[in-house]
Each structure stands twice: as structure tokens, then as C-alpha cells.
Backbone bond lengths (Angstrom), bond angles and torsions (degrees), N, CA, C in turn:
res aa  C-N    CA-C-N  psi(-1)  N-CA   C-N-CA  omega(-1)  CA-C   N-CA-C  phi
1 X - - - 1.452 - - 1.522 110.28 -
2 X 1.168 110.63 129.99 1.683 102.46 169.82 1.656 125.78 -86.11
3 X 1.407 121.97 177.51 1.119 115.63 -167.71 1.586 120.51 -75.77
4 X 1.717 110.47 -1.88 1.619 104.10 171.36 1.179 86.10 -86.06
5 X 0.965 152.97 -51.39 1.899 133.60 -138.11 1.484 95.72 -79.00
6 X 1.057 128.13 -45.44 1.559 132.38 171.17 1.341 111.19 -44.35
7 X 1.785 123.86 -36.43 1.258 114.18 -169.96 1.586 93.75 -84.09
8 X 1.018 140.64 -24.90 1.646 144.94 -152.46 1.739 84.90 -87.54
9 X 1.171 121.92 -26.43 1.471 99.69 -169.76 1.693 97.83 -98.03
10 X 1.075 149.67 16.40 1.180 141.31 -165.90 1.880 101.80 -91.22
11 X 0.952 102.19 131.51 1.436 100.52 174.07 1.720 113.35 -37.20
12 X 1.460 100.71 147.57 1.699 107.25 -170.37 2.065 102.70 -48.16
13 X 1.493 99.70 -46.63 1.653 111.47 -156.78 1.392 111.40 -59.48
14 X 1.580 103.03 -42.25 1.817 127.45 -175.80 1.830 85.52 -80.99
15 X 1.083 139.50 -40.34 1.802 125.48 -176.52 1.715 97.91 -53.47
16 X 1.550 111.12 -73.19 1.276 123.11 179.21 1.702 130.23 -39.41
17 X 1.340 117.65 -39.73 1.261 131.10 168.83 1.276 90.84 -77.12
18 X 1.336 146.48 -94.28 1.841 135.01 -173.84 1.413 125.62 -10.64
19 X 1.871 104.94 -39.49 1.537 120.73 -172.09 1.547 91.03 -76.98
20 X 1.231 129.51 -57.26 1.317 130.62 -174.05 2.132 123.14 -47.19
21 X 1.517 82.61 -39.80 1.544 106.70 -165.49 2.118 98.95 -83.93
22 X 1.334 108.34 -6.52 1.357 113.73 178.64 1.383 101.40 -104.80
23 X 1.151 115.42 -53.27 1.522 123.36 -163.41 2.093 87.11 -61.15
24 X 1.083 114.71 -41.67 1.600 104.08 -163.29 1.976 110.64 -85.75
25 X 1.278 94.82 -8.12 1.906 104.09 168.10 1.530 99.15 -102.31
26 X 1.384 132.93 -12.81 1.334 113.99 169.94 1.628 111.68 -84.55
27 X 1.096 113.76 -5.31 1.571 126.63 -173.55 1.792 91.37 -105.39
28 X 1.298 123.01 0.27 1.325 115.17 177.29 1.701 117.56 65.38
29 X 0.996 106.81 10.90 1.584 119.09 -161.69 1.332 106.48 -102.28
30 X 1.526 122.79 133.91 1.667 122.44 -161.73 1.399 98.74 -105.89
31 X 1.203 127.67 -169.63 1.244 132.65 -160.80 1.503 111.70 -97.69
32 X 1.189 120.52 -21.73 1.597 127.94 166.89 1.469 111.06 -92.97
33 X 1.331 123.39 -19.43 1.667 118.37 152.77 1.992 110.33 -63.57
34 X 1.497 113.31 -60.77 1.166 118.01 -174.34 2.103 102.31 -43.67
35 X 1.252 112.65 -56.02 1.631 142.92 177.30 1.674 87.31 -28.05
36 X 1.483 98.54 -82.42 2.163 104.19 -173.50 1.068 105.85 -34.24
37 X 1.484 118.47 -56.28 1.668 127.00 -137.08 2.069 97.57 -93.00
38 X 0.778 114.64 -10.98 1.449 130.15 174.02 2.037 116.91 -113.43
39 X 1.101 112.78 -45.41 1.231 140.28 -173.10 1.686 112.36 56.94
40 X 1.283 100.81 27.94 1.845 110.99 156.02 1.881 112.91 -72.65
41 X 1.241 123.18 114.56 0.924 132.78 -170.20 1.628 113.57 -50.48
42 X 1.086 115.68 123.78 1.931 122.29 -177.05 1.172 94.61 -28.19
43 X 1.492 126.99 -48.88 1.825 106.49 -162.10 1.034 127.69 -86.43
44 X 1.155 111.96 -0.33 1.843 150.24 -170.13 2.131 89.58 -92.63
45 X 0.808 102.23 -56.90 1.777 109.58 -172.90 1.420 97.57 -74.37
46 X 1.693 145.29 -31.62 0.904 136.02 -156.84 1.668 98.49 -95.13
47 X 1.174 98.97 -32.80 1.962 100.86 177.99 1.746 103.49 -74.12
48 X 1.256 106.24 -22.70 1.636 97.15 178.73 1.473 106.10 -81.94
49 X 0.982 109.31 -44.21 1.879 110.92 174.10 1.766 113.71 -49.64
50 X 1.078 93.14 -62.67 1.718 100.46 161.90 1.611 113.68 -50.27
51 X 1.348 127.32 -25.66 1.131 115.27 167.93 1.591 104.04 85.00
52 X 1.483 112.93 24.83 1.687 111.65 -179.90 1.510 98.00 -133.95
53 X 1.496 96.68 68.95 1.724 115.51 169.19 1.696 102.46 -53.46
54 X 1.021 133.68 -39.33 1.579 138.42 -179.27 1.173 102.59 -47.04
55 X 1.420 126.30 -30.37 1.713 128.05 175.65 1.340 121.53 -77.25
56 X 1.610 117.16 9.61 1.852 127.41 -162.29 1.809 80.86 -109.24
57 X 1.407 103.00 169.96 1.488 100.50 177.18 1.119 122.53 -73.63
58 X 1.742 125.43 -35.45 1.052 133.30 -179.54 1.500 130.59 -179.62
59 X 1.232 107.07 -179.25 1.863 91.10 -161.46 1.598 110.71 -72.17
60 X 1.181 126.47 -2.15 1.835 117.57 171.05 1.991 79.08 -62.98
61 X 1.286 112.46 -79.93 1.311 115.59 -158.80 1.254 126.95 -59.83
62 X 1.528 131.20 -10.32 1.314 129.91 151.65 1.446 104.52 -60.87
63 X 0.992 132.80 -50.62 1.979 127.65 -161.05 1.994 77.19 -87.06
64 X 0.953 140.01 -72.76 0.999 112.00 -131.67 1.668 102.38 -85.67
65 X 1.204 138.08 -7.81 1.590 134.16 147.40 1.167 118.36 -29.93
66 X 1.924 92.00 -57.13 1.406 103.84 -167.57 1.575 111.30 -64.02
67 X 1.199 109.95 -43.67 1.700 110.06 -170.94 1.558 100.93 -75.12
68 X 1.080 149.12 15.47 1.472 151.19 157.15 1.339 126.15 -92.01
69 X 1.383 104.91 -37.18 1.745 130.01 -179.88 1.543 85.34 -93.21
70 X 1.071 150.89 -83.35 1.307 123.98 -169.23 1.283 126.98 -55.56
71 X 1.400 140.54 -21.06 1.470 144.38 161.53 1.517 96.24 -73.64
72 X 0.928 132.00 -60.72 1.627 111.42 161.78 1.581 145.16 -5.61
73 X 1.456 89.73 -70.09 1.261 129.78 154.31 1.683 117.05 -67.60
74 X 0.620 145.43 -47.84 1.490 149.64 -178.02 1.377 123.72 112.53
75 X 0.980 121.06 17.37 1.796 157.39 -143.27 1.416 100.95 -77.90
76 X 1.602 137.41 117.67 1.211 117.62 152.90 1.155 112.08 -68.72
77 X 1.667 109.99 119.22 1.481 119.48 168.21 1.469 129.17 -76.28
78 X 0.878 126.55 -25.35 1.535 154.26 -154.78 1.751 85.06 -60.40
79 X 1.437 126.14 -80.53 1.510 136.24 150.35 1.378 116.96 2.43
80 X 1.358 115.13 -78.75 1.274 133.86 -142.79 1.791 104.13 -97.43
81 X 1.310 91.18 -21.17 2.199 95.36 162.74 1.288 103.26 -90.23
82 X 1.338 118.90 -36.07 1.873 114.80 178.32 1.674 106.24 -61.51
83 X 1.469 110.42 -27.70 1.552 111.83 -163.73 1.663 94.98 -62.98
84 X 1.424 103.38 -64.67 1.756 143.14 -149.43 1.429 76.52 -65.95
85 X 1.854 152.64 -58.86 1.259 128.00 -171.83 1.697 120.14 -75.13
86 X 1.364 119.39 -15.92 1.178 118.37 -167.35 1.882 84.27 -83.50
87 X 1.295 119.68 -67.00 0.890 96.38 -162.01 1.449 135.10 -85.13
88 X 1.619 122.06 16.06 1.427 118.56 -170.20 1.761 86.68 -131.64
89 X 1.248 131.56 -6.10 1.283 132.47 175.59 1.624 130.10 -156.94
90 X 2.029 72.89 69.75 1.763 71.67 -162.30 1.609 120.87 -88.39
91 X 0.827 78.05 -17.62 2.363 77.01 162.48 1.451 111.94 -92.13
92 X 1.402 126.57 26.69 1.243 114.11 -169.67 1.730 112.64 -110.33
93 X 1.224 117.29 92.80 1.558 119.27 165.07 0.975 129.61 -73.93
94 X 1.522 139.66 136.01 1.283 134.52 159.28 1.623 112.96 -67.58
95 X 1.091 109.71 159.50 1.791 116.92 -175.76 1.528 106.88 -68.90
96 X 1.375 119.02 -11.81 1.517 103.69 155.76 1.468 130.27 -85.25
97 X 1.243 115.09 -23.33 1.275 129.66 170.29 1.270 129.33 -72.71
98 X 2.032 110.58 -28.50 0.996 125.02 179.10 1.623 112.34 -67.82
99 X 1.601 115.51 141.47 1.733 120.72 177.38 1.591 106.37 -47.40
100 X 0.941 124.16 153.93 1.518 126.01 168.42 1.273 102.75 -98.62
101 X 1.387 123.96 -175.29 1.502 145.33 171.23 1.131 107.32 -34.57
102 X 1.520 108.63 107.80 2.046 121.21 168.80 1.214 105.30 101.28
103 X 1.781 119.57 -7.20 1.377 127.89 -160.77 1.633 120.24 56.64
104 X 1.504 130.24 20.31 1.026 138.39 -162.89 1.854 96.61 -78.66
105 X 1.112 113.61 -70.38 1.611 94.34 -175.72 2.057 95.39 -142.16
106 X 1.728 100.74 161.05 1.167 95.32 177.98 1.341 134.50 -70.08
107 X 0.956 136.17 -164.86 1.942 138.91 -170.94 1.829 103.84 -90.48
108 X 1.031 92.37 -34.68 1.364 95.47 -167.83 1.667 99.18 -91.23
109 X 1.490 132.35 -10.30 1.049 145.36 168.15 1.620 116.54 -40.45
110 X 1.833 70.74 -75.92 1.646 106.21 169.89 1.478 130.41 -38.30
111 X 1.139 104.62 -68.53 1.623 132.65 141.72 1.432 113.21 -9.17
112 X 1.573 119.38 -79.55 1.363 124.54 155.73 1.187 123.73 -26.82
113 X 1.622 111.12 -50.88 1.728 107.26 -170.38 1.600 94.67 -65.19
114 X 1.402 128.14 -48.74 1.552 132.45 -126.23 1.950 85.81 -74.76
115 X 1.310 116.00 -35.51 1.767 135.83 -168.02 1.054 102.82 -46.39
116 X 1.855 90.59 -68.42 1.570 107.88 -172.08 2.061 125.66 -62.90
117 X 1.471 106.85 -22.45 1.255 94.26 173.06 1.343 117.47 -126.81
118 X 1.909 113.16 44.23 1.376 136.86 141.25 1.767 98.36 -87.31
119 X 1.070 131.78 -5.53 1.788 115.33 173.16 1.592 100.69 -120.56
């Protein structure tokens, strides 16, 4: 097997922390530079590199570490927060996302309509 097919099988969390932990040694940048320039605590960045987000306090601060350390970094985030919710919170909706009454359409749906035909 070569060394891409090996990377394709690595769990999504350990891919994402690796992508992070490369992208910030190709920038030459150590983990208490990344730490200042973000101000997510080194041990907080070292569990994301490791890819054991379960060790952060909680999901505001898993997505939002992550989306700091990757804008940092230069990181498309967009990916790598879709990864981190599918797989560590995957039944988890916010109340805008969540169906409303009858499950007919969402809140934030609604919302949309009410915007659009005040203009």
C-alpha cells in the first residue's frame, strides 16, 4: 500500500488534526507561536493536532478553536467544521436548523420567508 491510501484510511478527526499540524510546520510556526497568534491554549492545539477534539471542553470550542487555528493557518475551514460536526455531533441541530411544528419547514426557513416579503 502506499502512503496516500494509508492517509485516506486514517480516521476523519486524526486526518484533520495532521492537516492542521502540517499546514502549521509548513508555515514553520511552533505551537506557542500558533497559541499567541490565535490565543487557544498550546494544550488545546496539541489535542486538536492529535485529532482528540473530545479532550476540548466542548462543542462551542471544538468548532470555534478549530475555525481560528485554521484561519490562522490559511485553512479552508468550511470542510474541516462540516467534518468535526458530522462526526462528533451528528444528531446535533441548532434551533434554527431544527424542523418547526409538524416538521413542515425549518425556523430559519421561516425567518427567510418573513425578511424577504418585508422588502
Amino acid at each position: 500500500m502506499g502512503k496516500q491510501n494509508r492517509k485516506s484510511e486514517l480516521p476523519p478527526l486524526i486526518e484533520i488534526g495532521q492537516r492542521i499540524q502540517t499546514a502549521r510546520k509548513q508555515r514553520k510556526m511552533s505551537v506557542a507561536r500558533l497559541s499567541d497568534r490565535t490565543k487557544v491554549s498550546s494544550r488545546y492545539i496539541e489535542h486538536i493536532e492529535a485529532g482528540d477534539f473530545d479532550k476540548l471542553p466542548g462543542r462551542s470550542y471544538v468548532i470555534g478553536f478549530t475555525r481560528l487555528i485554521c484561519t490562522a493557518l490559511e485553512l479552508e475551514q468550511a470542510d474541516v467544521i462540516e467534518t468535526i460536526k458530522s462526526e462528533m455531533y451528528p444528531h446535533h441541530q441548532s434551533q434554527m436548523e431544527a424542523p418547526v411544528a409538524g416538521g413542515q419547514r425549518t425556523l430559519l426557513a421561516r425567518l427567510a420567508d418573513m425578511i424577504k416579503s418585508t422588502f
